[in-house]
N, C-alpha and C positions, 0 to 999 in steps of 0.2 A: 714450841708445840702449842699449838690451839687447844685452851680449855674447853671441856664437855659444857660446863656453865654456859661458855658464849655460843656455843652450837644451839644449847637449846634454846636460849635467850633470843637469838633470834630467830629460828625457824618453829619455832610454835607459839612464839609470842611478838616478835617485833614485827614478823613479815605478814604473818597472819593481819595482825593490825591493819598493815601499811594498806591491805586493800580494801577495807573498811571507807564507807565515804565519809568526807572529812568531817560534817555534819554528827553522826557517830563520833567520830576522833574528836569532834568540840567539846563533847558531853563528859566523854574520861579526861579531858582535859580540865573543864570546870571542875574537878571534882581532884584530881591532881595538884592542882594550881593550889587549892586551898590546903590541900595535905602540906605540901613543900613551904607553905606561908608560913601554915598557924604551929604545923605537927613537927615537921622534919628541921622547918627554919633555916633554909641550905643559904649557906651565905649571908645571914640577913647581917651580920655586925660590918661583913662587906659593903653589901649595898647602901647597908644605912651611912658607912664614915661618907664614902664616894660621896654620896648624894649631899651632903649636907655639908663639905667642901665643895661642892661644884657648884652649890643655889643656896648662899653665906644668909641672906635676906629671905631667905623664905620661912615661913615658920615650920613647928613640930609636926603641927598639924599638916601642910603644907607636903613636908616631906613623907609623910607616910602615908598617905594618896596617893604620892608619885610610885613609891618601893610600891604599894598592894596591885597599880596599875601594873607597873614593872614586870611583878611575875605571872600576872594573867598571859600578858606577850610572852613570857619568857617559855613559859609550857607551852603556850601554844605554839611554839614556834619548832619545842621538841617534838610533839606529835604533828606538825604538819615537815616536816624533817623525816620522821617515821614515814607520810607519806610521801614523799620523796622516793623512796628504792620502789614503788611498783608505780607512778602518778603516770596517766599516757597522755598523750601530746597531746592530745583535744583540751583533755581538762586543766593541763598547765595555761594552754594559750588563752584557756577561758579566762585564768584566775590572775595572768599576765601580762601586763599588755604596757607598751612604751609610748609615753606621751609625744617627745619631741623625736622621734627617729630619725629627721631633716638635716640636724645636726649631727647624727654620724653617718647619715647619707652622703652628707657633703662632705666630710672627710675621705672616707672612702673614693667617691669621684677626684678628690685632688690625689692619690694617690699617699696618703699620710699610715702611716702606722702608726695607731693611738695604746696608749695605757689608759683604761680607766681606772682610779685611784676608789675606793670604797671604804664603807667604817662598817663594824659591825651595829646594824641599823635593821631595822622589823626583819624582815625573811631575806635573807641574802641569798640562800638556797634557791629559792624558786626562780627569785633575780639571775642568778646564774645560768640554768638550769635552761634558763627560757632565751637568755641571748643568741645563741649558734640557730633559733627560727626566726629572729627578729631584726638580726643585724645581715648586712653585705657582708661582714668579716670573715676571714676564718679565727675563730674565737680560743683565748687559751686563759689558765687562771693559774696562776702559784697555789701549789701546793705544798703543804706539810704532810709529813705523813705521820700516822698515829703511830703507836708505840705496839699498841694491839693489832700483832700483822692480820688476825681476823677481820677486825672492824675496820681496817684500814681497807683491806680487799675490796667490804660490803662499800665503804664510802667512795672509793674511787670510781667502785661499777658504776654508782648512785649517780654521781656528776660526772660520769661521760657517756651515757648510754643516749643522751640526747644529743648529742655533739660535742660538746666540750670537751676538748684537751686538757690534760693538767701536767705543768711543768713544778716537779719537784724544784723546793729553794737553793737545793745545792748545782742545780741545773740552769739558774737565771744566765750566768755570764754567758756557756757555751751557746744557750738557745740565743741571746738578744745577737751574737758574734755569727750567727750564719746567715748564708745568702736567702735574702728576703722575696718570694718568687711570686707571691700576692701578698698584700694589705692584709697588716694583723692587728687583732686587737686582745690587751695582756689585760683582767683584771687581777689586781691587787690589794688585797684589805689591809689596809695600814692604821689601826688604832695606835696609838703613841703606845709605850715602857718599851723602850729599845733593847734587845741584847745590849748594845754595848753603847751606853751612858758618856764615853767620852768621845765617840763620835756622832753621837745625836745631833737632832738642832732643837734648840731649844727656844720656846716662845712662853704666851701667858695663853693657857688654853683652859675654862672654865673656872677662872679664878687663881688658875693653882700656876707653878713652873710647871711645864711639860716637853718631856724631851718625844721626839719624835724618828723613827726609821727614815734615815736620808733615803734609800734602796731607792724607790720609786724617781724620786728628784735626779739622782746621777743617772740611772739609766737613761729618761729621756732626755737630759742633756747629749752624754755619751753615743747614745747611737739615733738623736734626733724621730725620738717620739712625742707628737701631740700627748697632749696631758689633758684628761676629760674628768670630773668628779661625775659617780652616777649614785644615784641611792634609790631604794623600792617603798616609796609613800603606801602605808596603808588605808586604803581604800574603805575598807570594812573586813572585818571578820573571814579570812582563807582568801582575800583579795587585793592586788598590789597592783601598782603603775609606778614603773620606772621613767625616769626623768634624769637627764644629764645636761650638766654646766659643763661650759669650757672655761679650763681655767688656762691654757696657752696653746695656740699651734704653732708657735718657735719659741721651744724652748731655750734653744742658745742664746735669744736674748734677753732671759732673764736675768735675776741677780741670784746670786746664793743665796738659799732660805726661801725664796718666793715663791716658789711650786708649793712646797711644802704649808708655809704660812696662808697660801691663799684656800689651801686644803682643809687644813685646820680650821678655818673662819670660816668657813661652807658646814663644817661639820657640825661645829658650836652652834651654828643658827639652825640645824636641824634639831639638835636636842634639846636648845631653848625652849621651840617651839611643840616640841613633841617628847619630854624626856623620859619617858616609860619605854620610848622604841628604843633606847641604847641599851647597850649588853651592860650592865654595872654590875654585876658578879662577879667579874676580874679585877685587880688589884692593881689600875691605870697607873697609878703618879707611887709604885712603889720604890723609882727610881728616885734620884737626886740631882740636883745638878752640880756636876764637879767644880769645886774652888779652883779659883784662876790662882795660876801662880804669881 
C-alpha cells in the first residue's frame, strides 16, 4: 500500500518543483548542498574513507575540496533528477548534446548491436533520457526497480516517457535470447561491489582491490555485442555532452577480464581527472577479495 507521505511528497512538493526552471532549482540547490554538508552531514564518514583510499597522496586539505565539490554535484544532480519527470524535449536536447555520434553511427550502419557500459558519473539521468533522440538505435537500459512501488512507478514514467525502454535485471537473459529485428543498443551502469564477490573479476582500481560485475563482459561475448564505454562531461552548470569510447567491436576475441579491465581504466582516468563527478556516497570496495585456496 502506497503511503499518504509519498502521495504528498511528491505531488505538492517534488512535481511542483520539477517544473520550476532549473535556474530556480540551482538556487534551492545551493542552499541544500550546504544543509547536507555542514547540517545533515549525509554520508560524509563515507565519502571522506572512499576518497582518501582512492587519492593515498593527496592531502587533508586536498581531499576535502574534493568531498565539499562532491556534494555541490551531488544535489544538484538530485534536483536536476527532480527535473527530470516533467523536463520537454526542447530543453533536454538543449542541455544535451553528443560529441562523437560518428561512432555509433558507424555501428549502427554495420549492423552491430552495442551495449554501452557506464559508471555513475555527473548526470547520467539526462545522459539517458536524451539518447532514444540522438542515436539510430532503438535504445534500452537495465533497470532496478525500487523497493517503493510508488517511486518506482514515478521513475520508470520519468525514463521512458522520452523513449527509453527499461529492461528489468531479472529480465537481461530472456531479452539479450530473442530475435533481434533492428540494431539495439543496452545501457548498463556498472560501478564495481558485485552481489556476489566470488564470481567478480577483480583488478587494482583507484588504488584499492576491486571486484567488478562480469554481467556486461559475458553478455557481449555470449550473444556478440560491441562494447562502447559512454559517459556525460559536465559542460557547465544544468549542461552535459556525451562522449563514447570504443572499447571492442569483436568481443569474442577478447581475453577474460579485458572488457571489463579496459572499462575500469576509462573510468579511473575520468575521476582522476574530474573526481567530485563520481557518486562516493556508496560503499564501493565494501567487498573483499576471496582467498584462493
Amino acid at each position: 500500500m502506497v503511503k499518504i507521505a509519498d502521495r504528498i511528497l511528491f505531488y505538492l512538493i517534488l512535481k511542483p518543483l520539477s517544473y520550476c526552471p532549473l535556474g530556480v532549482l540551482f538556487f534551492f540547490s545551493s542552499i541544500v548542498g550546504f544543509l547536507t554538508y555542514y547540517v545533515v552531514r549525509y554520508r560524509r564518514a563515507v565519502v571522506r574513507l572512499n576518497l582518501v583510499h582512492a587519492f593515498p597522496k593527496k592531502s587533508k586539505k586536498e581531499i576535502i575540496k574534493i568531498e565539499k565539490a562532491f556534494y555541490k554535484r551531488f544535489v544538484d544532480f538530485i534536483f536536476e533528477s527532480i527535473k527530470a519527470v516533467s523536463i520537454s524535449h526542447k530543453e533536454l536536447m538543449r542541455r544535451t548534446s553528443i560529441k562523437n555520434a560518428d561512432l555509433i553511427e558507424k555501428l549502427h550502419k554495420d549492423g552491430k548491436n552495442v551495449i554501452v557500459t557506464c559508471g555513475h558519473i555527473n548526470n547520467w539521468e539526462f545522459y539517458a533520457l536524451s539518447l532514444p533522440h540522438q542515436v539510430p538505435y532503438n535504445t534500452f537500459s537495465v533497470y532496478q526497480p525500487l523497493k517503493n512501488s510508488f517511486y518506482d512507478r514515478i521513475l520508470y514514467n520519468s525514463r521512458t516517457r522520452n523513449g527509453m525502454k527499461l529492461i528489468e535485471t531479472r529480465q537481461l537473459l530472456p531479452f539479450f535470447k530473442e530475435e533481434v529485428k533492428a540494431p539495439r543498443m543496452v545501457v548498463i551502469v556498472n560501478d564495481q561491489s558485485p552481489t556476489n564477490k566470488e564470481s567478480a573479476h577483480w583488478n587494482t582500481f583507484l588504488h584499492q582491490e576491486t571486484g567488478w560485475n562480469i554481467g556486461p563482459e559475458k553478455l557481449s561475448k555470449k550473444f556478440d555485442y560491441a562494447v562502447v564505454f559512454g559517459y556525460a562531461k559536465r559542460i557547465k552548470r544544468g549542461y552535459y555532452e556525451v562522449e563514447f569510447q570504443m572499447i571492442t567491436e569483436d568481443p569474442l576475441k577478447t581475453k577474460d577480464g579485458e572488457i571489463t579491465d579496459t572499462y575500469s581504466k576509462i573510468l579511473e582516468s575520468l575521476i582522476n581527472d574530474a573526481p567530485e563527478s563520481w557518486l562516493w556516497s556508496h560503499k564501493r570496495w565494501k567487498h573483499k577479495r576471496p582467498k584462493s585456496n
